[in-house]
N, CA and C of each residue as an Amber inpcrd file, in Angstrom:
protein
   273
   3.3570000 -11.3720000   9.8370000   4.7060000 -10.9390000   9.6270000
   4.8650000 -10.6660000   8.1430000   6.1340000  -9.5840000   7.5980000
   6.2170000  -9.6410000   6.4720000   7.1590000  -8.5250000   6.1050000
   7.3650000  -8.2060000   4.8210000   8.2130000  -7.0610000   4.2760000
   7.7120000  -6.3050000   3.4070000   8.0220000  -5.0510000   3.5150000
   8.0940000  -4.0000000   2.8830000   8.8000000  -3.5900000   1.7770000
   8.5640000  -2.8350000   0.4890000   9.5780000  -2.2630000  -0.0900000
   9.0880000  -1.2070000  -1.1770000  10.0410000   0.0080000  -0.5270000
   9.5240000   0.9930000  -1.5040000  10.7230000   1.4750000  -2.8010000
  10.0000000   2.0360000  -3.7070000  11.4990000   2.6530000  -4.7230000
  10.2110000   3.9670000  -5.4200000  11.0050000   5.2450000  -4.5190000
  10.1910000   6.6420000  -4.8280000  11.2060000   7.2990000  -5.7520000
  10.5220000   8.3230000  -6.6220000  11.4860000   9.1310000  -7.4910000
  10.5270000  10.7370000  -7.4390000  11.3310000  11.2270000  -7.3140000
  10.7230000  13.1250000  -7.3210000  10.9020000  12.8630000  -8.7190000
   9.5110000  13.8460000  -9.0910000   9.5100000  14.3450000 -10.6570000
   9.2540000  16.0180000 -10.8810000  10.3850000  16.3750000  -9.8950000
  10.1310000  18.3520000  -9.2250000   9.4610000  18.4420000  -8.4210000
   9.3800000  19.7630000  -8.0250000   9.1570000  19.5790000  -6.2710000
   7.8190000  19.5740000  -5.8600000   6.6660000  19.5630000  -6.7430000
   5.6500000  18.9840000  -6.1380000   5.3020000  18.2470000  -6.9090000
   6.0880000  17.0700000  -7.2550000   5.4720000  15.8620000  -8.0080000
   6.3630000  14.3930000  -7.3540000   5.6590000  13.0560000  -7.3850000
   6.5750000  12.1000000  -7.1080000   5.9740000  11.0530000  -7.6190000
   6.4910000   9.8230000  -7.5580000   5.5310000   8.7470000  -7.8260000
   6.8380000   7.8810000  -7.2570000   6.2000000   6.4150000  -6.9190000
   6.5930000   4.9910000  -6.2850000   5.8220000   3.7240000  -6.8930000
   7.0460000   2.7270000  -6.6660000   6.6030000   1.4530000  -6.7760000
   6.3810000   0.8340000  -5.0780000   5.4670000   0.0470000  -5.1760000
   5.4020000  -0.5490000  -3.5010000   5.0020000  -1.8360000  -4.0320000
   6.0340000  -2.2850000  -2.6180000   5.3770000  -4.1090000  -2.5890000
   5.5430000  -4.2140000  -1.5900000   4.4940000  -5.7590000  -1.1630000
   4.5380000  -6.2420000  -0.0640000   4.2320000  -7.3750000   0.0580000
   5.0370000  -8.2100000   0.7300000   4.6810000 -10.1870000   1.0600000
   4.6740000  -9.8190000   2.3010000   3.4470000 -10.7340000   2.5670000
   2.8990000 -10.8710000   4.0050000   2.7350000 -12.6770000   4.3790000
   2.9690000 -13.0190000   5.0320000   2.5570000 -14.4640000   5.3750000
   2.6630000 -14.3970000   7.1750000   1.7930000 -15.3000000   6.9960000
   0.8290000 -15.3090000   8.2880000   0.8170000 -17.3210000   8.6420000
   1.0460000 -17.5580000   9.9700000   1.1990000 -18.9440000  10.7450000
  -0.4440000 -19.3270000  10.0510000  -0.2680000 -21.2970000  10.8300000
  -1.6540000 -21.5310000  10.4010000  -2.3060000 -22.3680000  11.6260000
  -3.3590000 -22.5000000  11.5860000  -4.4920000 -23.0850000  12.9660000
  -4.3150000 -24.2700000  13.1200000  -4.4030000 -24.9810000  14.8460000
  -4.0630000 -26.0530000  14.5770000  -5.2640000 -26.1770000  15.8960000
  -6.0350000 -27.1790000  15.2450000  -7.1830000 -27.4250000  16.6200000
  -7.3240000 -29.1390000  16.5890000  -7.2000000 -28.9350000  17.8700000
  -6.9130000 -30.7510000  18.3250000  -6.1700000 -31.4970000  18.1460000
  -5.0460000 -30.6110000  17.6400000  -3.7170000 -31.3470000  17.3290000
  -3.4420000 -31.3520000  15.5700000  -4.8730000 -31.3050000  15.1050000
  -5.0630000 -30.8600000  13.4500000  -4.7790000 -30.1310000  12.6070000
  -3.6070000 -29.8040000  12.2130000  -3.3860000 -28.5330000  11.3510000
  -4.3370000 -28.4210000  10.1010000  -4.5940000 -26.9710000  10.1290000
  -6.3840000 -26.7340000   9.3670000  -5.5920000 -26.2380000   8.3360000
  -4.0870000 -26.4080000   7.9950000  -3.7420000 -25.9860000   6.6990000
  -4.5990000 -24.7010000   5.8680000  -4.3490000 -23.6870000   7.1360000
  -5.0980000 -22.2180000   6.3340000  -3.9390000 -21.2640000   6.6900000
  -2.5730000 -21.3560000   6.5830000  -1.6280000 -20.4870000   6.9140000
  -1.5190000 -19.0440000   5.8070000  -1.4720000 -18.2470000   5.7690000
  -1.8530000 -17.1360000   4.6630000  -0.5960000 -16.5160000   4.0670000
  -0.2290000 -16.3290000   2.9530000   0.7500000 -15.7940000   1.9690000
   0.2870000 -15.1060000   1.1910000   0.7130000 -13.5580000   0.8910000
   0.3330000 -12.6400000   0.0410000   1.6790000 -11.7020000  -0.2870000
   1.0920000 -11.3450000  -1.5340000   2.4380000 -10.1900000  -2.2380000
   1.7010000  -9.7200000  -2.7620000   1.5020000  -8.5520000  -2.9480000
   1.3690000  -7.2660000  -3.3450000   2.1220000  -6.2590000  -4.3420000
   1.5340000  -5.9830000  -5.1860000   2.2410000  -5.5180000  -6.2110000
   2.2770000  -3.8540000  -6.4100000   2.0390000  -2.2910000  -6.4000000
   1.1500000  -1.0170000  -6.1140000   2.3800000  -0.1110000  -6.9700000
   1.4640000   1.2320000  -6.7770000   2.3680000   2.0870000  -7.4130000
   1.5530000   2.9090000  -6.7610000   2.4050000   4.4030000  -6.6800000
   1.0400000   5.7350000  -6.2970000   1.8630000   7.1790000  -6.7500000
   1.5650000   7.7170000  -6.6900000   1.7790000   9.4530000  -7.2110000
   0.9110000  10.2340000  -6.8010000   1.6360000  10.9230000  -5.9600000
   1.4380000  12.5310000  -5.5950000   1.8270000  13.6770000  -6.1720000
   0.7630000  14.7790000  -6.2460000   0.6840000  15.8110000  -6.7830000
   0.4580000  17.0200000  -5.7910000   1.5720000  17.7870000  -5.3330000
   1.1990000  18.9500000  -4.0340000   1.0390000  20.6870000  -4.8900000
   0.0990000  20.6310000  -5.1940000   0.1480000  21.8530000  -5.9980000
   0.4280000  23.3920000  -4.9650000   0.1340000  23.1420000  -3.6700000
   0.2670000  24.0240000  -2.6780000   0.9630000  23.4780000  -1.5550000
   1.2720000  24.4280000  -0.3800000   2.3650000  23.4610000   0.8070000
   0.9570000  22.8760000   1.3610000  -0.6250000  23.2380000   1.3510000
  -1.5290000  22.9530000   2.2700000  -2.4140000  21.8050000   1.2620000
  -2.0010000  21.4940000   0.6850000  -2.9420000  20.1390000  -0.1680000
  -2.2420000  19.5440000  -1.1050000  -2.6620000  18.3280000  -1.4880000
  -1.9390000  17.1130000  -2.3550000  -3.1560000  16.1040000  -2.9280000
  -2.8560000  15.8520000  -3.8160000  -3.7770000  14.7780000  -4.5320000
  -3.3530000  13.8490000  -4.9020000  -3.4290000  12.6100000  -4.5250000
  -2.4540000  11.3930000  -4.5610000  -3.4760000   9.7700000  -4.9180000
  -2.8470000   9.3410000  -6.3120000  -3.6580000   8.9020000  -6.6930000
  -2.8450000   7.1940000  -6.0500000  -3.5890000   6.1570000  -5.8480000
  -2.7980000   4.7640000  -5.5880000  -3.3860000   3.2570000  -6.1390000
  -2.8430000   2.3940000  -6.7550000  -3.0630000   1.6560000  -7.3770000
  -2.4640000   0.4650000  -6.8080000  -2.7900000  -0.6830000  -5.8740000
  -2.7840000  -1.9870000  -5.8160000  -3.5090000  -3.5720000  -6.3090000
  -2.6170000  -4.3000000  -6.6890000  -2.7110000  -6.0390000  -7.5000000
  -2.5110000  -6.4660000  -6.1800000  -2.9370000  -7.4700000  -5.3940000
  -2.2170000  -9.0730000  -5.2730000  -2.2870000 -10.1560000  -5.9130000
  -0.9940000 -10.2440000  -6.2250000  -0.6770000 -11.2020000  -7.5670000
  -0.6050000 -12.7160000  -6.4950000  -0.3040000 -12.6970000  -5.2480000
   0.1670000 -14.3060000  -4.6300000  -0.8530000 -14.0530000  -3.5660000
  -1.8790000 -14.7210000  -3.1880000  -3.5420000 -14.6500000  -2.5440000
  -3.3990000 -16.1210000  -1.6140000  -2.2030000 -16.8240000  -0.9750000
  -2.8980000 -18.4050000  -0.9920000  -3.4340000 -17.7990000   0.8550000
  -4.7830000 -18.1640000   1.1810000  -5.9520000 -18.0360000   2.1340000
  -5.6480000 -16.4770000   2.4060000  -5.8920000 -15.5040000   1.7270000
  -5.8850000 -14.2380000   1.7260000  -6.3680000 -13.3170000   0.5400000
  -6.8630000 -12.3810000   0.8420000  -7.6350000 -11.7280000  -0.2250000
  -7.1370000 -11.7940000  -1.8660000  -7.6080000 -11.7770000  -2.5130000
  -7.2910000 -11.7410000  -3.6290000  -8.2050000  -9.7740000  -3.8920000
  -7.3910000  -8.8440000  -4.3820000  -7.9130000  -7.5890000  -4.6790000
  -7.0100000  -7.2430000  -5.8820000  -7.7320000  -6.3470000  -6.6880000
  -7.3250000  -5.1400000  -6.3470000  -7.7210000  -3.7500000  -6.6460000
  -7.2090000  -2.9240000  -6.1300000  -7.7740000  -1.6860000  -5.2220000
  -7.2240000  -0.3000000  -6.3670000  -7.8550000   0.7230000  -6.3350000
  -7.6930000   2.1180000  -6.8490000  -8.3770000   2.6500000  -5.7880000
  -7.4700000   4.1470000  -5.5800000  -7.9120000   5.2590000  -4.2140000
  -7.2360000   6.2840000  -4.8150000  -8.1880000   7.8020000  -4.5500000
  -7.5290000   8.8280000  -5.0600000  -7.8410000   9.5420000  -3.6660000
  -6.8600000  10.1470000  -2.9910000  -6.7560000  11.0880000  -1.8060000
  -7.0200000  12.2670000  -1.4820000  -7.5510000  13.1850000  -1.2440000
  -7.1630000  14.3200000  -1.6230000  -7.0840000  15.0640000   0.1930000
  -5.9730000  15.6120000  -0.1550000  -5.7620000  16.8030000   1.5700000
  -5.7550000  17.6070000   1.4830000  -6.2630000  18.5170000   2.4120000
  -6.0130000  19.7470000   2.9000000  -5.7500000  20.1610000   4.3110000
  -4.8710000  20.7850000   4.5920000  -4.7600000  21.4350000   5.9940000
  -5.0730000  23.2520000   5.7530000  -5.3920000  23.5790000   6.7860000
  -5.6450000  24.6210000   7.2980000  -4.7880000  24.8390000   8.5470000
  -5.4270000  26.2360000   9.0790000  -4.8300000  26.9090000  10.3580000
  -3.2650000  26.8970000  10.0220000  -2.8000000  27.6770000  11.0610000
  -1.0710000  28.0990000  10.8230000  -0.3400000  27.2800000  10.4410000
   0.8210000  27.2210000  10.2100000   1.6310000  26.5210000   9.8270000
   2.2950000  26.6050000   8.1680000   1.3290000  26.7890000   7.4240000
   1.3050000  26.8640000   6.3530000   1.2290000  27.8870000   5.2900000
   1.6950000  28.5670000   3.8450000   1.4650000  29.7950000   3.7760000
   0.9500000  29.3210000   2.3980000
């Protein structure tokens, strides 16, 4: 279980960028009556920006921290995207 939250801003019409976060926490194991005290809590810290230089492709770069890791990954991550579509639709 957990929450979401975004805050996007256009920087003209084919540019944008965002902040993202996310806390996730997760129940914990209980075998034989034993709670194994491994219940999982994470927050997430990210940002990303897109660049659509055409209506048929975008290059979108994204950057995530988790800053709060307790029995859950500790990362963090860089990804650069890149799309294209083809066939109709598009000019």
């Amino acid at each position: 279980m957990g929450i979401e939250g975004h805050l996007s801003r256009a920087l003209g019409s084919s540019l944008w960028v965002s902040l993202d976060s996310r806390y996730a926490f997760r129940g914990s194991t209980i075998v034989d009556g034993v709670n194994q005290d491994n219940s999982q809590q994470g927050f997430v810290l990210g940002s990303e920006a897109a660049w659509a230089p055409s209506s048929r492709s975008s290059v979108t770069l994204l950057f995530a921290r988790a800053l709060v890791h307790k029995n859950a990954p500790d990362y963090t991550g860089v990804a650069v995207k890149l799309t294209y579509g083809w066939g109709q639709g598009g000019s």
